[in-house]
Each structure stands twice: as structure tokens, then as C-alpha cells.
MARDOTI-408961 format. One line per 5 residues: number of its first residue (from 0); their letters; for each residue x, y, z of N, C-alpha, C. Coordinates in Angstrom, 3 decimals. Last residue first. Layout:
N
NUM	a	X:Y:Z:X:Y:Z:X:Y:Z; ...
! end
This chain:
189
188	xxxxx	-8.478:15.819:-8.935:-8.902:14.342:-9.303:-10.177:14.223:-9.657; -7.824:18.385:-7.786:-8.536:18.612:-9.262:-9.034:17.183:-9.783; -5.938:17.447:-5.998:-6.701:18.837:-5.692:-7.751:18.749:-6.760; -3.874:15.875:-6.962:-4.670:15.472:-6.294:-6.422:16.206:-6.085; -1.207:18.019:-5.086:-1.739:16.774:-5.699:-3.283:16.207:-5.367
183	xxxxx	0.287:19.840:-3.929:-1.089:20.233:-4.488:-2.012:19.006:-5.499; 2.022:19.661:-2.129:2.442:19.902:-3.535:0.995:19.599:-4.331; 1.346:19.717:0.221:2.422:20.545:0.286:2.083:20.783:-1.451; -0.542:17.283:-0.278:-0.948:18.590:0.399:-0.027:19.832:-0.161; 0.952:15.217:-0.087:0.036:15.747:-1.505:-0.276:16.672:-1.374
178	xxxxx	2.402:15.370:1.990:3.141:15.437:0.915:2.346:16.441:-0.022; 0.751:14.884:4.207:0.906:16.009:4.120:1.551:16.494:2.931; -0.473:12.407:3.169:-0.908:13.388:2.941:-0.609:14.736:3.002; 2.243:11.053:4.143:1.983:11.088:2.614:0.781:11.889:2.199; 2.499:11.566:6.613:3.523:12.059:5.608:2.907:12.124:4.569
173	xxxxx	0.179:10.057:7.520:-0.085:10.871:7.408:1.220:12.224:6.806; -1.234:7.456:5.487:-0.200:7.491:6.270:-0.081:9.615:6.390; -4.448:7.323:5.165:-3.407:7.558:4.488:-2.153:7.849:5.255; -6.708:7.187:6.234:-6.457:5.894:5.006:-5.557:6.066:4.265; -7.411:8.418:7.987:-7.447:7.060:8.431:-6.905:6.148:7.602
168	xxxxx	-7.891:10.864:6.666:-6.354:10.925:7.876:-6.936:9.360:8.361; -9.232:12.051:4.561:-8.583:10.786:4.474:-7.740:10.554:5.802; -12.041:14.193:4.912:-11.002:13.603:5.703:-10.446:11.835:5.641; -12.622:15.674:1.599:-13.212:14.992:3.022:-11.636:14.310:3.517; -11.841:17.303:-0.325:-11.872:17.812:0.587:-12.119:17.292:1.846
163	xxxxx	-12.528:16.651:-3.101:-13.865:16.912:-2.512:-13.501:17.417:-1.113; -9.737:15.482:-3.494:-10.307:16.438:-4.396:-11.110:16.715:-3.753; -9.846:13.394:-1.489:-8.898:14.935:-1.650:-9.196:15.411:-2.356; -11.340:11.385:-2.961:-11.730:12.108:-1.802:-11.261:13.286:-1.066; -10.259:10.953:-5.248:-11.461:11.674:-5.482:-11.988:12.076:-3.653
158	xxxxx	-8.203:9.352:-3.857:-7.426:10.134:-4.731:-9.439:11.460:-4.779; -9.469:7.280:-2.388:-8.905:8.398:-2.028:-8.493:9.679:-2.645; -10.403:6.141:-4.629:-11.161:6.503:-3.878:-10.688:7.545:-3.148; -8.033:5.013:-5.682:-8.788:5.999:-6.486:-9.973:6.227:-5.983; -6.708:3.372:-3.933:-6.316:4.623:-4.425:-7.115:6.114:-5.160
153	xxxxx	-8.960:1.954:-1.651:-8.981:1.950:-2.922:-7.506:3.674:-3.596; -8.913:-0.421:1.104:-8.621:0.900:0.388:-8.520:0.751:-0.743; -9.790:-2.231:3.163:-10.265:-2.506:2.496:-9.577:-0.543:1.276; -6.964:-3.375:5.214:-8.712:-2.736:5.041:-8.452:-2.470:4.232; -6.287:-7.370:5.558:-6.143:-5.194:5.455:-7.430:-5.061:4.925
148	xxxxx	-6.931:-9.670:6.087:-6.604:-8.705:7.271:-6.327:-7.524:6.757; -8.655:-12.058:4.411:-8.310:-10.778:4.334:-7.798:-10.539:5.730; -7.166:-15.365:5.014:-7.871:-14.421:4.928:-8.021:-13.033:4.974; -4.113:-15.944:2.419:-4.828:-15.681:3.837:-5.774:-14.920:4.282; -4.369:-17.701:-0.884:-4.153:-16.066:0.092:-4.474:-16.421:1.425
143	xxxxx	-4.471:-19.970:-1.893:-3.515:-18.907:-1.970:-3.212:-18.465:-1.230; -7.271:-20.251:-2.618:-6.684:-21.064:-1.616:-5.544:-20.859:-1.522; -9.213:-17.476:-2.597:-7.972:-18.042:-3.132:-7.496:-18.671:-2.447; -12.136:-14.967:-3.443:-11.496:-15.404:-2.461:-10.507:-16.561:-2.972; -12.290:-11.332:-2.930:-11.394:-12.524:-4.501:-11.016:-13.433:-3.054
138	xxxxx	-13.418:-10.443:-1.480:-14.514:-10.391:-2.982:-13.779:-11.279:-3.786; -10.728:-8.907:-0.141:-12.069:-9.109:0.197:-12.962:-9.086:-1.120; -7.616:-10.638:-0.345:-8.539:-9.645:-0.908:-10.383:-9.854:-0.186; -4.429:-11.858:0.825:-5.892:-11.985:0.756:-6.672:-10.683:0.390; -1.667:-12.440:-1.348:-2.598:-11.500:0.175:-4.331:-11.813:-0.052
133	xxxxx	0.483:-14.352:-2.621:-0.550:-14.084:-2.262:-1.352:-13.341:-1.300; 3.535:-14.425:-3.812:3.169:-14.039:-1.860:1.319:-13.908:-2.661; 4.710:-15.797:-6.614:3.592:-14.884:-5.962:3.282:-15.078:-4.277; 7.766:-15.871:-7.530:6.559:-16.816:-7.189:5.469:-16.000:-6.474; 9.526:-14.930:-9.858:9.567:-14.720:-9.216:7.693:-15.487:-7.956
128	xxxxx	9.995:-16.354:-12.480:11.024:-15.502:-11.922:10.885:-15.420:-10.426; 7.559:-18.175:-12.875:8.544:-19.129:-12.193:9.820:-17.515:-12.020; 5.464:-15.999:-12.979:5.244:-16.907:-11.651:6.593:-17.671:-11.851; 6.878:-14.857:-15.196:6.420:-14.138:-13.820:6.205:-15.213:-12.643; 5.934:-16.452:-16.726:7.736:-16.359:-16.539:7.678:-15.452:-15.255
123	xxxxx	3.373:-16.878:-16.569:4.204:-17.493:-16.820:5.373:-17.510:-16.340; 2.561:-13.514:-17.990:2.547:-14.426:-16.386:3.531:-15.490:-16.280; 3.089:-11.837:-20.241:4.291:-12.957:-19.518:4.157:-13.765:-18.347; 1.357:-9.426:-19.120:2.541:-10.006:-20.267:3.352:-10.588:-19.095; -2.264:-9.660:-17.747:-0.802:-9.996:-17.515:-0.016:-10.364:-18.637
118	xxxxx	-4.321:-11.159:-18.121:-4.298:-9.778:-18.486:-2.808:-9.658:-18.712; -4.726:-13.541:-16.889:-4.682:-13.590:-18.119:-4.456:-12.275:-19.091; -4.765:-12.323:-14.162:-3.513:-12.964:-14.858:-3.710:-13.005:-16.259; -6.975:-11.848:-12.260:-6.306:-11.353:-14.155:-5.384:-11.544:-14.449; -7.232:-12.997:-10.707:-8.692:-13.341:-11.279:-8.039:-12.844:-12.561
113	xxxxx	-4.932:-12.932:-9.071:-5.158:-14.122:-9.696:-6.198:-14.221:-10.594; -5.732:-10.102:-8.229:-4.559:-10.301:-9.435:-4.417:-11.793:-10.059; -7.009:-10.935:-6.122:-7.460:-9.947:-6.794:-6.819:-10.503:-8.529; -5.132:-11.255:-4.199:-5.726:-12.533:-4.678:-6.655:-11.691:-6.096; -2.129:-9.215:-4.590:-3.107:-9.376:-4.234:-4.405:-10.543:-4.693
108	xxxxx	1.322:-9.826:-4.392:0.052:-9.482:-5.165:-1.100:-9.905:-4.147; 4.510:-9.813:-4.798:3.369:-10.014:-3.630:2.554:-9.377:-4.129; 7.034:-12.226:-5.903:6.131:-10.848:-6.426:5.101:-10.640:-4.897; 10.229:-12.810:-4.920:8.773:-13.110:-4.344:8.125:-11.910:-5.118; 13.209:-13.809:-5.530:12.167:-13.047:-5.700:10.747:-13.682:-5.343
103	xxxxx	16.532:-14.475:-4.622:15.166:-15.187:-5.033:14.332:-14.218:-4.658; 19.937:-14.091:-5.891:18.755:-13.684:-4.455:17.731:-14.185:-5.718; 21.892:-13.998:-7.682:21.539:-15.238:-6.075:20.784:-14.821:-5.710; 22.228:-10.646:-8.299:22.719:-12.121:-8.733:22.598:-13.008:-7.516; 20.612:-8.440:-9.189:20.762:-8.964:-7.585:20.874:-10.622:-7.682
98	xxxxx	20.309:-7.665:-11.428:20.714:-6.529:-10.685:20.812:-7.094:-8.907; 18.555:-9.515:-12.267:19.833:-9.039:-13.552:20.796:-7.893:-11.396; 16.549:-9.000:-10.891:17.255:-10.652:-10.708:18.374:-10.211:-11.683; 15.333:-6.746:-12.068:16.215:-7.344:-10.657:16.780:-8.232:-10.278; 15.206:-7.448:-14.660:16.242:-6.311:-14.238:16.440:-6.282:-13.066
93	xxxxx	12.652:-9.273:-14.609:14.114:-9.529:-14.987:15.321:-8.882:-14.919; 10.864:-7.686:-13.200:11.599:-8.372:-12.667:12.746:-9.494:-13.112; 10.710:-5.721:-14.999:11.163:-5.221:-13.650:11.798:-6.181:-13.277; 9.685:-7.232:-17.535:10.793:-6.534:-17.341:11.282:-6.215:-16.218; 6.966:-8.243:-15.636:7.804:-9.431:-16.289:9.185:-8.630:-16.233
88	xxxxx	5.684:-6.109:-15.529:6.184:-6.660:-14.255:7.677:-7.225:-14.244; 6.479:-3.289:-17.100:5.656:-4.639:-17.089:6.689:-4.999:-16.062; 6.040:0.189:-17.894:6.136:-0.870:-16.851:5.526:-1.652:-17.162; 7.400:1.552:-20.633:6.446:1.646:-19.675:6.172:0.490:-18.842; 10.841:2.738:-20.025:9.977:2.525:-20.481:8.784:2.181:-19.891
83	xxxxx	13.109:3.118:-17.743:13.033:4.534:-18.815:11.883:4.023:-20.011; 14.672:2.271:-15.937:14.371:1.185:-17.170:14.057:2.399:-18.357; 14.480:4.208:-14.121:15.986:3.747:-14.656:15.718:3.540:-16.098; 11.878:4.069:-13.462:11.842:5.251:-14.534:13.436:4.746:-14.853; 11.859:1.379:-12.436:10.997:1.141:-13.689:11.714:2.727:-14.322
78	xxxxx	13.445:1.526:-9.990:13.959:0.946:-11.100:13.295:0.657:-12.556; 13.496:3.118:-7.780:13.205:3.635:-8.778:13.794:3.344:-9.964; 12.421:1.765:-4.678:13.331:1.727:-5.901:12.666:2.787:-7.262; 12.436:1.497:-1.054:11.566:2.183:-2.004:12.476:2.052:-3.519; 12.391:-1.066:0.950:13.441:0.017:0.090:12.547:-0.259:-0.992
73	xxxxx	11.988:-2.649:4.069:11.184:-1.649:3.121:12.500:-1.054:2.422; 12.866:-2.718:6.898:13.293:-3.733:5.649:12.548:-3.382:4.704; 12.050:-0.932:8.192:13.456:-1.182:8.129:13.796:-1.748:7.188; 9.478:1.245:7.865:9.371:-0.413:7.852:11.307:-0.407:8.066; 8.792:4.021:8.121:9.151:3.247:9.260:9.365:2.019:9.059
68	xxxxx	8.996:4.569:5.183:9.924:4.907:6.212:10.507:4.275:7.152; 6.715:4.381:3.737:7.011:3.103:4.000:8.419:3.577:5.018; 5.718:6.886:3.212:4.688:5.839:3.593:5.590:4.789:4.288; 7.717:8.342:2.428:7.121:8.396:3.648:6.200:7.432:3.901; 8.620:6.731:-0.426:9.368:6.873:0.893:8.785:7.301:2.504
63	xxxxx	5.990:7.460:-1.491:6.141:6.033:-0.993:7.419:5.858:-0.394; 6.564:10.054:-2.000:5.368:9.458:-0.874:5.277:8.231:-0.493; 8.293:9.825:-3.683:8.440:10.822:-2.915:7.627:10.393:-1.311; 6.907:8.594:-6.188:7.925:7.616:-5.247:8.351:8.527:-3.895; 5.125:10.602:-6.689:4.700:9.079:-5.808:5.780:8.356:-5.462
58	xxxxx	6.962:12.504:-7.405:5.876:12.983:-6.610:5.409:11.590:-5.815; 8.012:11.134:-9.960:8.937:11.847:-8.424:7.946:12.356:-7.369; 5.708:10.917:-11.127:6.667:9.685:-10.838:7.509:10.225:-9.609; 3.218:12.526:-11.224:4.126:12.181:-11.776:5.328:11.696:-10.817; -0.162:10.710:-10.866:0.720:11.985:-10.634:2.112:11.677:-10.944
53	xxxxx	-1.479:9.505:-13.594:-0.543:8.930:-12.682:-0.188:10.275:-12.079; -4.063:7.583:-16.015:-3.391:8.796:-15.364:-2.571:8.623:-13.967; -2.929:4.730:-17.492:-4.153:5.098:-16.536:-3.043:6.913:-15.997; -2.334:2.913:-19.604:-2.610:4.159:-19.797:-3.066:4.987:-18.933; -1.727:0.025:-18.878:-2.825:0.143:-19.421:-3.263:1.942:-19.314
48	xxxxx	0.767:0.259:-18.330:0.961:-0.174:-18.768:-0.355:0.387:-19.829; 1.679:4.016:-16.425:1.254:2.718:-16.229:1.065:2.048:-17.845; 5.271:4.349:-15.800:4.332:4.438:-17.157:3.559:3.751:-16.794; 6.538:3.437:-13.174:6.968:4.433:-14.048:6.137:4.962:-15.033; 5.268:2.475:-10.508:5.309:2.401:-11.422:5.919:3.298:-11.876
43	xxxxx	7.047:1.629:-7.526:6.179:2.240:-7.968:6.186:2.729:-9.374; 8.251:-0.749:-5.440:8.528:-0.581:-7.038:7.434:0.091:-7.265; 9.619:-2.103:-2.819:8.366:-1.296:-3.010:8.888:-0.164:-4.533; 11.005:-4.406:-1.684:11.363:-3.354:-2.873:10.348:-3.076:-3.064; 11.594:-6.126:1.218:10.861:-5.677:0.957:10.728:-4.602:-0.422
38	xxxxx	13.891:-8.256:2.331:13.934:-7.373:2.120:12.543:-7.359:1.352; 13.424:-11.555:3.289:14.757:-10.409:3.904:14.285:-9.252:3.787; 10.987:-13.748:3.984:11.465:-12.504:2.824:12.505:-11.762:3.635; 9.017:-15.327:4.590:10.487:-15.364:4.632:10.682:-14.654:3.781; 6.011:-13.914:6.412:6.777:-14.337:4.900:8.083:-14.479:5.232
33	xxxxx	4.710:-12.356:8.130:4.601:-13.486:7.958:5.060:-14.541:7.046; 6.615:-9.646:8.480:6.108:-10.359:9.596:6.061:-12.177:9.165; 6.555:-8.630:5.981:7.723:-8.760:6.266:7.427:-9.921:7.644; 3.207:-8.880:4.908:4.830:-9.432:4.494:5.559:-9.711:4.951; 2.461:-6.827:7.239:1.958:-8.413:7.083:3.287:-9.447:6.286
28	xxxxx	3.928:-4.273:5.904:3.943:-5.043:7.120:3.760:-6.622:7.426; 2.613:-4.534:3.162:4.303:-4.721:3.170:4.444:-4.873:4.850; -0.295:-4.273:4.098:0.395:-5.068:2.932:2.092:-5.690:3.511; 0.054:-1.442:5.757:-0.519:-2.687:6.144:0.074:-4.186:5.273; 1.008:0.127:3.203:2.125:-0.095:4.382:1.701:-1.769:4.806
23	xxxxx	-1.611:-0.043:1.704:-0.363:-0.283:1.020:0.824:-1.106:2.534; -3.570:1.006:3.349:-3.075:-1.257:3.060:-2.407:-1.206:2.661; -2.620:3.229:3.610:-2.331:2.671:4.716:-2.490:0.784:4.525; -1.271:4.169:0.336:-2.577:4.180:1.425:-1.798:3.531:2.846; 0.090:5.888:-1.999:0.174:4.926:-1.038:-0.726:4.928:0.119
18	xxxxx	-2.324:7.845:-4.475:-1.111:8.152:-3.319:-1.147:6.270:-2.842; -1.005:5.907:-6.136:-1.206:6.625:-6.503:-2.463:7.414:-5.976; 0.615:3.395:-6.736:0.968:4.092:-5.427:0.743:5.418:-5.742; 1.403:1.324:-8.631:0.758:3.193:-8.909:1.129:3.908:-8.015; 3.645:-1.422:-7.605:1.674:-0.467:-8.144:1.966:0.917:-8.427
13	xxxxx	4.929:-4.265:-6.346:4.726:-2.922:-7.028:3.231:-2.163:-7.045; 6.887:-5.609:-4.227:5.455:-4.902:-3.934:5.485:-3.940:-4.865; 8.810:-8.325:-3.559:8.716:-7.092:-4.834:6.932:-6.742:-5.043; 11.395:-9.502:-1.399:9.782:-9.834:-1.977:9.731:-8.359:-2.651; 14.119:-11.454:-1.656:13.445:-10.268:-2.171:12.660:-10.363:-1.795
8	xxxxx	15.650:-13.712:-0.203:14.604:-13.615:-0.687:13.993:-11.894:-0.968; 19.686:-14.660:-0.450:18.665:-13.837:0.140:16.956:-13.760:-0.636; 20.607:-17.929:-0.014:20.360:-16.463:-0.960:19.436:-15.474:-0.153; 22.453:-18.963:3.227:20.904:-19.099:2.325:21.445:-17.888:0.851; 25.717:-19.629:3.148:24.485:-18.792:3.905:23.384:-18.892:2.900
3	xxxx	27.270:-22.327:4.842:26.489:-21.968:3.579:25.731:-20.566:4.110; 30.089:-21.861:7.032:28.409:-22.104:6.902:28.261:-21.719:5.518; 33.039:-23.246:7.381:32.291:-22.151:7.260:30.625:-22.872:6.982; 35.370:-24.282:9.814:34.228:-24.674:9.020:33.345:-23.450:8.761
! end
């Protein structure tokens, strides 16, 4: 007698990751812990959508391998620059479910992201591709999410705080500063 085996559950953590912080990791920790999820695809943008400046793409997926290293079930992808256009969710996550026949997707967003959905191409097909992990946010509160437990980081706080030189070593995995460091990222934000 053989067993059915379940599909496997994705969950799909994208962003900028522009550097990866420590809620980033915090985030995809809490995930793997409190979620039925197998695997973890930490998807760092290729183009952002809404134009926003980006260090360049091999430089942040570079750092979001050290950021996320120690997780086991963490795999970093570089399936938006594959795609070779500018990132929507909706596309990513029809090219993974194209690219991982039977497995079920989880987006994991922040309660934050419920206040803009309406921003969002394609919500819709986004919430039935793949169903939203909700995280709790501090300021977005969501009968969704669980109360906040990560701290509170901003990328673009950090990003202007390496420029000025002050000490991020609490809010940044410390590979991933030494990264920006090595390669001068950041320096001029």
C-alpha cells in the first residue's frame, strides 16, 4: 500500500531587498516555524514596478543569499531577472506554479500590503494563485495577521544610514553588511 503524499506548499517572500534587513530573515523565520510551508523562495525583485532606484540585481540577490543562508528551507531565486521584465507579482507567480507543477503557493506579505492591494496588477488572481501568509505590521492592524513580532525595519532607513556612516550592525545580518561594504553600496544613498 502506498501513501498519497500531500503537494508540496511553497511560501514566496518577495521585495527589493534593498539591502535585506534582519525582519527580512525574522519574517522568513516566523514563516517557516509557524506556517505549513515546505519551502521558503525569497524572490528579490528584478525591475521595481513603480520605478524606485535599486542597487543592481546581482548585488541584492548576492546579499539575500547571506542574509538567508542559515534558514535550510530558504532558496534565494532569480526568477524575475530569468523573466527578463519588470516585476509583477501576478507574473512571478504564474512562472512558478508554471515551473513547480502540484505544489501550492503561499505569497507572504505584510498586513501593510492589505491597505494596497488596490495598487496591486491582478490582486485577484494573486490571492486565488497563491493565498496570502499575512504577517503582522505595526500601524496596519488585520484580522489576518498575528500580532506584530518583528522589529520594526525600514530598507530605506538603513540604506540612508550607511550613507551617514551610523551603526546598522542590529538591523542587518552581518554578511550582508559586510557585502555592501566590500562593494561600496549604498555609500552615496
Amino acid at each position: 500500500m502506498t501513501l498519497a503524499h500531500a503537494p508540496l506548499t511553497l511560501g514566496v517572500f518577495g521585495g527589493s531587498f534593498n539591502p535585506p534587513h534582519v525582519g527580512h530573515v525574522l519574517a522568513a523565520a516566523y514563516v517557516l516555524a509557524t506556517e505549513p510551508v515546505d519551502r521558503l523562495i525569497v524572490v528579490p525583485a528584478y525591475d521595481h514596478p513603480f520605478g524606485k532606484a535599486l542597487a543592481p540585481f546581482a548585488h541584492r540577490r548576492a546579499m539575500c543569499e547571506a542574509a538567508f543562508r542559515d534558514l535550510a528551507r530558504v532558496e534565494v531565486s532569480s526568477i524575475e531577472q530569468e523573466m527578463g521584465a519588470t516585476s509583477r507579482t501576478l507574473y512571478t507567480l504564474r512562472e512558478l506554479t508554471a515551473r513547480n507543477p502540484g505544489c501550492r503557493l503561499r505569497l507572504v506579505i505584510g498586513a501593510d500590503i492589505l491597505h494596497e492591494k488596490d495598487k496591486w496588477f491582478g490582486w485577484d488572481e494573486i490571492e486565488r494563485l497563491a493565498p496570502p501568509v499575512v504577517l503582522g505590521r505595526i500601524g496596519f492592524p488585520h484580522d489576518r495577521a498575528p500580532v506584530p513580532v518583528l522589529p520594526e525595519v525600514a530598507s530605506r532607513e538603513v540604506r540612508a544610514m550607511i550613507a551617514r556612516g551610523d551603526d546598522v550592525s542590529a538591523m542587518v545580518p552581518h554578511a550582508v553588511l559586510s557585502y555592501a561594504r566590500d562593494h561600496g553600496l549604498y555609500a552615496g544613498a
